[in-house]
mmCIF file of the C-alpha atoms, coordinates in Angstrom:
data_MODEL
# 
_entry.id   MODEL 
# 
loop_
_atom_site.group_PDB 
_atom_site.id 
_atom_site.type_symbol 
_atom_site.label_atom_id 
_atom_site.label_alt_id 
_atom_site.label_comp_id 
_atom_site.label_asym_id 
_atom_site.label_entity_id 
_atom_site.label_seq_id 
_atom_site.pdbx_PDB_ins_code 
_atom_site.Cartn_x 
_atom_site.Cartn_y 
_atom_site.Cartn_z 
_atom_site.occupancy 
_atom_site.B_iso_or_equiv 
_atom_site.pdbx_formal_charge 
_atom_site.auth_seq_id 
_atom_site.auth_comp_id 
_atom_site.auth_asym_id 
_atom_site.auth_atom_id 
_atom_site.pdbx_PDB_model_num 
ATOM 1  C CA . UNK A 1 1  ? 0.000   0.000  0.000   1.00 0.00 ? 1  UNK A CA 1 
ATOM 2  C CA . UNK A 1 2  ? 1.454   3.038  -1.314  1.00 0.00 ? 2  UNK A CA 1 
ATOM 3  C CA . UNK A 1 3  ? 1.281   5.609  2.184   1.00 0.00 ? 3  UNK A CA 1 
ATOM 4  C CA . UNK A 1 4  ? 2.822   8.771  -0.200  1.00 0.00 ? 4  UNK A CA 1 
ATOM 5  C CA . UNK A 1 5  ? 0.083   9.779  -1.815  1.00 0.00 ? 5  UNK A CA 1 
ATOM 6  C CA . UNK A 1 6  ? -0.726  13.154 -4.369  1.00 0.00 ? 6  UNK A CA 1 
ATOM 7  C CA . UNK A 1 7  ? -4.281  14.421 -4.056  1.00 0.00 ? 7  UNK A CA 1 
ATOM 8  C CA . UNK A 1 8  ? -3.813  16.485 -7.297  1.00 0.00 ? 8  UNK A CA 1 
ATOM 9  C CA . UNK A 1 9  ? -2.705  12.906 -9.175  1.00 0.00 ? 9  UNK A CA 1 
ATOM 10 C CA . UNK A 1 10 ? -5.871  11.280 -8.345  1.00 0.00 ? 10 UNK A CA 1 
ATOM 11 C CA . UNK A 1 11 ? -8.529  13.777 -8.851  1.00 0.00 ? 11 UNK A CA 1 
ATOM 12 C CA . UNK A 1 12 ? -6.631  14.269 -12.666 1.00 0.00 ? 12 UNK A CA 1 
ATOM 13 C CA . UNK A 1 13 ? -6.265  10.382 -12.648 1.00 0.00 ? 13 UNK A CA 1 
ATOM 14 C CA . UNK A 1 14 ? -10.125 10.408 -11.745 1.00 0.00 ? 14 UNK A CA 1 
ATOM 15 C CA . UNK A 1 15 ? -11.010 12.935 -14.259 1.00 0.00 ? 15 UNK A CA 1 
ATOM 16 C CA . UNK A 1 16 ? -9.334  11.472 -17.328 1.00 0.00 ? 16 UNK A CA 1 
ATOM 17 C CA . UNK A 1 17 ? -10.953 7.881  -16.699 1.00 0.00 ? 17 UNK A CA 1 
ATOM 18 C CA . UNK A 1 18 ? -14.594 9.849  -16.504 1.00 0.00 ? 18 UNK A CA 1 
ATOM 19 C CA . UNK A 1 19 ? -13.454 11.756 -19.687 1.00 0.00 ? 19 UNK A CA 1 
ATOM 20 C CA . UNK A 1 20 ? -12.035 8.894  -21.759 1.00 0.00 ? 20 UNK A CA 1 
ATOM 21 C CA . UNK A 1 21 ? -15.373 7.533  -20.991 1.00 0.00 ? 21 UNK A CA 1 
ATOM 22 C CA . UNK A 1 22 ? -13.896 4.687  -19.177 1.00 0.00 ? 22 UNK A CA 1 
ATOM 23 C CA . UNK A 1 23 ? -15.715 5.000  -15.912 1.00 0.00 ? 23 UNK A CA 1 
ATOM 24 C CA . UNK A 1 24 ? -18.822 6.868  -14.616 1.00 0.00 ? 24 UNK A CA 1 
ATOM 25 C CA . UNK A 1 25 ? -18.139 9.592  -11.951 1.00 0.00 ? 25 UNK A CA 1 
ATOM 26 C CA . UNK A 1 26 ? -17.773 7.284  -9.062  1.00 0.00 ? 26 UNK A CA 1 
ATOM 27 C CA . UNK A 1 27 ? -16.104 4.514  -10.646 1.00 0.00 ? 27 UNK A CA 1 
ATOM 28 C CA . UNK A 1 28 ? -13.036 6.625  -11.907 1.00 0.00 ? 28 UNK A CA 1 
ATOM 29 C CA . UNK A 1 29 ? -12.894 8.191  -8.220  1.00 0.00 ? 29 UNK A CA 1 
ATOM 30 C CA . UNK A 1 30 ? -12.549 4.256  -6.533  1.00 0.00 ? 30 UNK A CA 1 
ATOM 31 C CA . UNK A 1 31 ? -10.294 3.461  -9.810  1.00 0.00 ? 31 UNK A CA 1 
ATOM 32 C CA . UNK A 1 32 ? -8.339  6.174  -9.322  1.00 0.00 ? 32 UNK A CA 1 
ATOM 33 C CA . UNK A 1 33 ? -7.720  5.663  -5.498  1.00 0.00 ? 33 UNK A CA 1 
ATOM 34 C CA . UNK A 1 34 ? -7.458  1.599  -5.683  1.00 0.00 ? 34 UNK A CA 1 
ATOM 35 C CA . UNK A 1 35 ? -4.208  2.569  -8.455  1.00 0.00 ? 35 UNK A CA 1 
ATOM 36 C CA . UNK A 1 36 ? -2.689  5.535  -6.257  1.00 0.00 ? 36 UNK A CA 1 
ATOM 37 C CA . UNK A 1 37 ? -2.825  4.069  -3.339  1.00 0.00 ? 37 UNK A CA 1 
ATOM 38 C CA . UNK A 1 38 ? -1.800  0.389  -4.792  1.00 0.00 ? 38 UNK A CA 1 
ATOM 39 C CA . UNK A 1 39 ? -5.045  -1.445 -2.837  1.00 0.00 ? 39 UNK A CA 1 
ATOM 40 C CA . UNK A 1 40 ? -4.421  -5.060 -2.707  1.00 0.00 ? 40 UNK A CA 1 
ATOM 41 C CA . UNK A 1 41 ? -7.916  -5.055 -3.777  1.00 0.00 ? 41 UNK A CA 1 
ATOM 42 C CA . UNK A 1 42 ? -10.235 -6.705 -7.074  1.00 0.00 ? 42 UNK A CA 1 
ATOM 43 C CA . UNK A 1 43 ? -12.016 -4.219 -9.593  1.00 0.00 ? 43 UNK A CA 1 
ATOM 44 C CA . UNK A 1 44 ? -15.141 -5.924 -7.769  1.00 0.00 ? 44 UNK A CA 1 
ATOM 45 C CA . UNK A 1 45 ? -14.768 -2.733 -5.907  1.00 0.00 ? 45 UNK A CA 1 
ATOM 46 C CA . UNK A 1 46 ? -15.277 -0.715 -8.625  1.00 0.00 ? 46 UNK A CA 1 
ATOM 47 C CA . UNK A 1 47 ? -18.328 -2.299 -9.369  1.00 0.00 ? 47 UNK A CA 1 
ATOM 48 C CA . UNK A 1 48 ? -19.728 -1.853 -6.250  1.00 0.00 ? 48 UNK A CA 1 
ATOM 49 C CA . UNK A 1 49 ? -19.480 1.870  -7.013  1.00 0.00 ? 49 UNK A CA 1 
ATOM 50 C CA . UNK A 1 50 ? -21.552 1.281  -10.749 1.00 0.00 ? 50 UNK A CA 1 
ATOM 51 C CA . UNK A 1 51 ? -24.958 2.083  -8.324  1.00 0.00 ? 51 UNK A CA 1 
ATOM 52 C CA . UNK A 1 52 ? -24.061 5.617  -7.324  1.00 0.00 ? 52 UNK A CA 1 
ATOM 53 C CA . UNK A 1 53 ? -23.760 7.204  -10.965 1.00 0.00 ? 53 UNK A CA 1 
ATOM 54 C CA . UNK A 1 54 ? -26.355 9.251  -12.436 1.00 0.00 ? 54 UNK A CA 1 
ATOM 55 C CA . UNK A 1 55 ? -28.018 9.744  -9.092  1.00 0.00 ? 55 UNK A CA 1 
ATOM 56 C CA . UNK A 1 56 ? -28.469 6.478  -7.086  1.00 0.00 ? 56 UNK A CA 1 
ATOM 57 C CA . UNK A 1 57 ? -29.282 3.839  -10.025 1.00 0.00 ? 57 UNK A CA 1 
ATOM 58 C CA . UNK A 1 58 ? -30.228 6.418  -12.694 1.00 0.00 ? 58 UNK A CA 1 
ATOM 59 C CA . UNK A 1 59 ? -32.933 8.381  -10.287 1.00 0.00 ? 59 UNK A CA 1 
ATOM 60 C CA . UNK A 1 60 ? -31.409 11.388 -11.619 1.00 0.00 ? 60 UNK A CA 1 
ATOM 61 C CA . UNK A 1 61 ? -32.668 12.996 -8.012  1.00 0.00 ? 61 UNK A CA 1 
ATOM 62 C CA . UNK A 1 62 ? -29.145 12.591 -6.198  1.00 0.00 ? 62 UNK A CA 1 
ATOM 63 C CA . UNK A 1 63 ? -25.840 13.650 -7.246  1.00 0.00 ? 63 UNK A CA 1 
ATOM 64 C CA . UNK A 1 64 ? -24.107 9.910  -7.022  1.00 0.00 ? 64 UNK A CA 1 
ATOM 65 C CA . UNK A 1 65 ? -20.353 11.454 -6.431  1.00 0.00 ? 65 UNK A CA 1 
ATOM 66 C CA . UNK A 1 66 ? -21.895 12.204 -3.224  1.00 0.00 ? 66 UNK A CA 1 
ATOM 67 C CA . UNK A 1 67 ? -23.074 9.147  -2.274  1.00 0.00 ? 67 UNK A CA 1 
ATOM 68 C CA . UNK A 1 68 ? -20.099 7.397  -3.083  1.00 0.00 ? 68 UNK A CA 1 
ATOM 69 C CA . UNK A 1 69 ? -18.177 9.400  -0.820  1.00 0.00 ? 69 UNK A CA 1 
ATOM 70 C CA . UNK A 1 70 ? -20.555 8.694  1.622   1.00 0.00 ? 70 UNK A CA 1 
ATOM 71 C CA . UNK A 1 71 ? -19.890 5.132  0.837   1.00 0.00 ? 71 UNK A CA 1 
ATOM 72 C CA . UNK A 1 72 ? -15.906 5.303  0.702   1.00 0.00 ? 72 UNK A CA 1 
ATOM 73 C CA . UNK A 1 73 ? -15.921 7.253  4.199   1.00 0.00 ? 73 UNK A CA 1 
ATOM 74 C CA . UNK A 1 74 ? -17.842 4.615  5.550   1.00 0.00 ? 74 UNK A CA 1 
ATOM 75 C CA . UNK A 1 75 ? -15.317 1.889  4.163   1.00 0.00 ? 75 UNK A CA 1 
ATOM 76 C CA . UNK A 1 76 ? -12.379 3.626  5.436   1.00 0.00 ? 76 UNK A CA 1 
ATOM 77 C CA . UNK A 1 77 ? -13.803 4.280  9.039   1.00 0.00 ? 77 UNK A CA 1 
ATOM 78 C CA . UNK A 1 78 ? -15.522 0.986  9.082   1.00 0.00 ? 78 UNK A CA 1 
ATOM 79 C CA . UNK A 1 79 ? -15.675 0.024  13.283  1.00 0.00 ? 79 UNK A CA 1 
ATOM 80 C CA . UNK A 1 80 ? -13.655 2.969  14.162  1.00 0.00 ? 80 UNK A CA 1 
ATOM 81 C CA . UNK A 1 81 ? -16.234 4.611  15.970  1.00 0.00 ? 81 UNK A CA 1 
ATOM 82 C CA . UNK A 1 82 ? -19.013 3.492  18.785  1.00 0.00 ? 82 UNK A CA 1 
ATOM 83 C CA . UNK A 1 83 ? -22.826 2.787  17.896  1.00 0.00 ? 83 UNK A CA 1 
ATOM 84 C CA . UNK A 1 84 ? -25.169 4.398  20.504  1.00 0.00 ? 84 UNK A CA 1 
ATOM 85 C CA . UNK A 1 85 ? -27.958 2.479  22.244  1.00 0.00 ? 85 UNK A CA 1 
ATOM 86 C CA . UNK A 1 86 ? -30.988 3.587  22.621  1.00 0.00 ? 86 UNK A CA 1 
# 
């Protein structure tokens, strides 16, 4: 896992896969930041980011770049914090 890592280099890296066409919005973010940061990890997790684009599933009602940020926070805080009881 690559711990050096440029910002700047993966929002361009991000950008040219959604302008090449290559990925939708969310898909080129997770692409770019599985390659930067060198992810032991299988495009699977790319394709778990193919519901977001387009507004969740095509809905058109929900910018999908923000739910898959949402979605990546949540992955990279994953048990880090405590659930409250009611």
């Amino acid at each position: 896992m690559n711990k050096n890592i440029d910002t700047a280099k993966i929002r361009q890296k991000a950008a040219d896969y959604y302008r090449n066409g290559d990925f939708f919005c969310s898909e080129a973010i997770v692409k770019a930041i599985k390659d930067e940061f060198d992810l032991p990890l299988s495009d699977d997790v790319i394709a778990m980011a193919s519901g977001f684009p387009v507004g969740m599933g095509g809905s058109g009602c929900t910018a999908g770049k923000w739910q898959e940020e949402s979605w990546r926070s949540g992955c990279f805080s994953a048990g880090q914090g405590q659930r409250t009881q009611k």
